[in-house]
C-alpha positions in Angstrom: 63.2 169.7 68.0 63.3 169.5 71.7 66.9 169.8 73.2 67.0 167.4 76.6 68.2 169.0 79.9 69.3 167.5 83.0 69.4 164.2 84.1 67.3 162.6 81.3 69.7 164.3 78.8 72.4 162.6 80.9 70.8 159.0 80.6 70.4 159.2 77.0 74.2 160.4 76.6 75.1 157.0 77.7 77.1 159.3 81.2 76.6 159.0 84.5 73.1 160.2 85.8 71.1 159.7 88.9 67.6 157.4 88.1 65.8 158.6 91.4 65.9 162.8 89.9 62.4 163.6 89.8 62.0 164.2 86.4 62.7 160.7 85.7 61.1 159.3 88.9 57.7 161.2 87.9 58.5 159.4 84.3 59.2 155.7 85.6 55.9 155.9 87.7 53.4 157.4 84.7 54.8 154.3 82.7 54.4 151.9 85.1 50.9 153.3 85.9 50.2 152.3 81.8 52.5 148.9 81.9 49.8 147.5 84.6 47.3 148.5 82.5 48.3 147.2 79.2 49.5 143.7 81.4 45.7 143.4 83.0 44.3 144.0 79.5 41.9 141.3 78.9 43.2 139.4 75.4 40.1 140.2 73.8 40.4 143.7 73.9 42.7 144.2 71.0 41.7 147.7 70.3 42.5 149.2 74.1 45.9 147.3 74.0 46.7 148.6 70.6 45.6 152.1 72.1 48.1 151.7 75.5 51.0 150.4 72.8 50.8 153.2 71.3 51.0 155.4 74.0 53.7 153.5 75.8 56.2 153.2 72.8 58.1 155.7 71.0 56.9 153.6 68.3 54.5 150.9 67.6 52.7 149.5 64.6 49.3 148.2 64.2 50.9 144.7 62.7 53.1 144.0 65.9 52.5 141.6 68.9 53.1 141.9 72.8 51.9 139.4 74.7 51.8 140.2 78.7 53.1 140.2 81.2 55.5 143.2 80.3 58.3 145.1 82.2 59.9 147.9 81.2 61.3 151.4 82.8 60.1 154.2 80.5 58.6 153.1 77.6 59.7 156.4 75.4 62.3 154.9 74.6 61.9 152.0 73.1 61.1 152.4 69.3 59.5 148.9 67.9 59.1 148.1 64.1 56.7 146.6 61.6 55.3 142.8 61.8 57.2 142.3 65.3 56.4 139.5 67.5 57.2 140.0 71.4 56.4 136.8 73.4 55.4 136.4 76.8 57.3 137.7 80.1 59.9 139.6 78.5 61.5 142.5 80.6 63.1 145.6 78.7 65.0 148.1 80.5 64.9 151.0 78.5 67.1 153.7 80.1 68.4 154.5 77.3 66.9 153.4 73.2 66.0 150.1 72.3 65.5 150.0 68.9 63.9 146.8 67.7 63.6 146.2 63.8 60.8 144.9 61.3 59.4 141.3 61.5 61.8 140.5 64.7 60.8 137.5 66.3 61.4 138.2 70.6 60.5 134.5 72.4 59.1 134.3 76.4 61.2 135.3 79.0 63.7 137.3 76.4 65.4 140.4 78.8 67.0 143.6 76.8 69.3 145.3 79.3 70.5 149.1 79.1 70.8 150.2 82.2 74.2 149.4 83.6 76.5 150.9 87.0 80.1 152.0 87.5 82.7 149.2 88.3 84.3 150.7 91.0 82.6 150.7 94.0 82.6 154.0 95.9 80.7 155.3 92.8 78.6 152.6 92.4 77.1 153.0 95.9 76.7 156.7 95.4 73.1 155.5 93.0 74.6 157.0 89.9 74.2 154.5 86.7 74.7 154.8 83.2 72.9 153.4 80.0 74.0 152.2 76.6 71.4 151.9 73.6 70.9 148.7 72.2 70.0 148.1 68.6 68.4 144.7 66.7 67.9 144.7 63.7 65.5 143.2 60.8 64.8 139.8 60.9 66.0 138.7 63.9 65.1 135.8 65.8 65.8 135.9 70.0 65.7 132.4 71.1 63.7 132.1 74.7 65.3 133.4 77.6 67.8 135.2 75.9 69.7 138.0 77.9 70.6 141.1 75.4 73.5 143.3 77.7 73.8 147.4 77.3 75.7 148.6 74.1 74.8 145.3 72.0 73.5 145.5 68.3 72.5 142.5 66.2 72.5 142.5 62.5 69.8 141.9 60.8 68.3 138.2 60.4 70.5 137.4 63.2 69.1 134.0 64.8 70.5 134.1 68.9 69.7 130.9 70.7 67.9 130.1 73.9 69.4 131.2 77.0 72.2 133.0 74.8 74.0 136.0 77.0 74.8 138.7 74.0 77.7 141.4 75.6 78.8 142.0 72.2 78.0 143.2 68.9 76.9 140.2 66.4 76.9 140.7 62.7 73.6 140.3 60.2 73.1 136.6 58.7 74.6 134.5 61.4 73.4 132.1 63.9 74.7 132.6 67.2 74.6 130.9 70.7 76.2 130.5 74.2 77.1 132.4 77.6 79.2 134.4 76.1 77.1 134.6 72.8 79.3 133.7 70.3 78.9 132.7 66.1 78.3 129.1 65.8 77.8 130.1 61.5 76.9 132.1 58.8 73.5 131.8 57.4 
């Protein structure tokens, strides 16, 4: 097992680290070199997309669906499960793990957030960030346009709707809905 050094190490402890170190700048640009790739992919060229997937993710399956365009910062860090379904334009900012579960349902436009900056200003400006994982689990269903904010789990067969801002933990079997997210009802 490889023990992480540095600033990456930093970014995945969920501290304070500074995104424009090198190591992670020379990161960010070999995925984005990939991401364009992958989002000029022709949809009839299953094969190479499955191929750049696979290279992009920490984890991808064969049976799981991304559908360009696609935005993310790293890629390593996102781990995606079995039968997955990831609709159009959806932006993930992976500074630190996104962990996505088995036969998740992601709509267009959904955005998964874990990159986040200090509140007080002096530090803010001084380009130090931080990032919090964020965790869905099985079953879920992200209505479009849903915002998913650093730190946030979902429980599995969680159904968010449309347009839902999620800045807090939601439990498994519930349907919930609104800016903030909140439960509307057990399913």
């Amino acid at each position: 097992m490889t023990t992480l050094t540095g600033q990456k190490a930093k970014m995945l402890a969920g501290e304070l680290y500074i995104a424009s170190d090198p190591e992670l700048s020379s990161a960010h640009l070999r995925a984005q070199a990939l991401l364009a790739r992958f989002n000029a992919t022709p949809v009839d060229a299953a094969d190479e997309r499955h191929r750049l997937l696979t290279e992009l993710f920490a984890r991808w399956s064969q049976e799981t669906v991304l559908r360009p365009t696609f935005q993310y910062d790293y890629g390593f860090n996102i781990t995606i499960g079995d039968r997955t379904f990831i609709n159009f334009d959806c932006v993930f900012l992976d500074c630190n793990r996104i962990t996505i579960g088995d036969e998740v349902q992601i709509a267009p436009g959904v955005h998964i957030y874990t990159a986040t900056h200090p509140l007080e200003a002096k530090a803010r400006r001084s380009g130090v960030e931080y990032a919090l994982p964020v965790s869905i689990g099985d079953g879920v269903w992200l209505g479009g346009g849903a915002i998913v904010g650093p730190g946030v789990t979902i429980g599995d067969n969680t159904v968010v709707g449309a347009g839902s801002v999620i800045i807090r933990d939601l439990p498994a079997n519930v349907v919930a809905a609104g800016n903030p997210c909140r439960v509307i009802r057990p399913l």
